[in-house]
N, C-alpha and C positions, 0 to 999 in steps of 0.2 A: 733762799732755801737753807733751812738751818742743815751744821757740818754735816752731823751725824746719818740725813736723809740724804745727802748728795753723794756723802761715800759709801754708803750703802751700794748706790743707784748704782754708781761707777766697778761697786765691785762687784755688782749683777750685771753689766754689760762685758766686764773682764771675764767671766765665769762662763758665762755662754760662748764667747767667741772663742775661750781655749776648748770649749765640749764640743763645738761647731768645728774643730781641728782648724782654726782661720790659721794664716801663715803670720809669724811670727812679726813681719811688717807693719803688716795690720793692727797689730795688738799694740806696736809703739806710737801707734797715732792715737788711742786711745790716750784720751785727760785722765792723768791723775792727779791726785789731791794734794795740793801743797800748802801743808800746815804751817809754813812758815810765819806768817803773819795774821794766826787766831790765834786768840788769848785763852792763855792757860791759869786755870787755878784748883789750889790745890786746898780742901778743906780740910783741916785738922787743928788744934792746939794753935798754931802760928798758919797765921793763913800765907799764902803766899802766891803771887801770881807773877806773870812775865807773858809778853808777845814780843814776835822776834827772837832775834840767833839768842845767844850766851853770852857774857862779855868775852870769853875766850872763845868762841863762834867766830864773832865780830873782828877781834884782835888779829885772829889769822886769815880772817878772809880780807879785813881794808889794813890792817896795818895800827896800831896803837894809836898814833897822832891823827888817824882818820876818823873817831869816832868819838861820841859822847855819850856819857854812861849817867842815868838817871835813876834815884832811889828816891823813894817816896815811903813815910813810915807812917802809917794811921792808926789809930786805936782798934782794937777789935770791938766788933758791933755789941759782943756779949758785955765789956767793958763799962762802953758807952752809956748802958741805961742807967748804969749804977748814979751817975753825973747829972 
């Protein structure tokens, strides 16, 4: 199920059970959406994408020597055709 319909879905089952007065228990047992591992991108001028923490996310949650940080640099596709 792409992200966009599942949070939706999730935030039409939160919505009702706060108008439904449900106890507030209730509501924490409700799934919500954790974006942490969908990929993000961002179109403009310099594209740029990332899935996963931050390097500084990362740094502070495992510790510097716990992690490994990967960059990857491609052409832009407007570039490309010129070639």
């Amino acid at each position: 199920m792409p992200v966009a319909q599942k949070s939706g879905k999730k935030l039409a089952h939160w919505i009702k059970a706060r108008l439904n007065k449900e106890a507030d228990e209730n509501l924490t047992k409700l799934d919500f959406m954790n974006y942490n591992l969908i990929p993000t991108t961002v179109f403009s001028k310099i594209e740029y994408s990332f899935v996963g923490l931050s390097e500084e996310e990362a740094i502070n949650k495992y510790g510097e020597e716990n992690i490994d940080i990967y960059h990857r640099e491609l052409n832009p596709l407007e570039r490309s055709i010129y070639h």
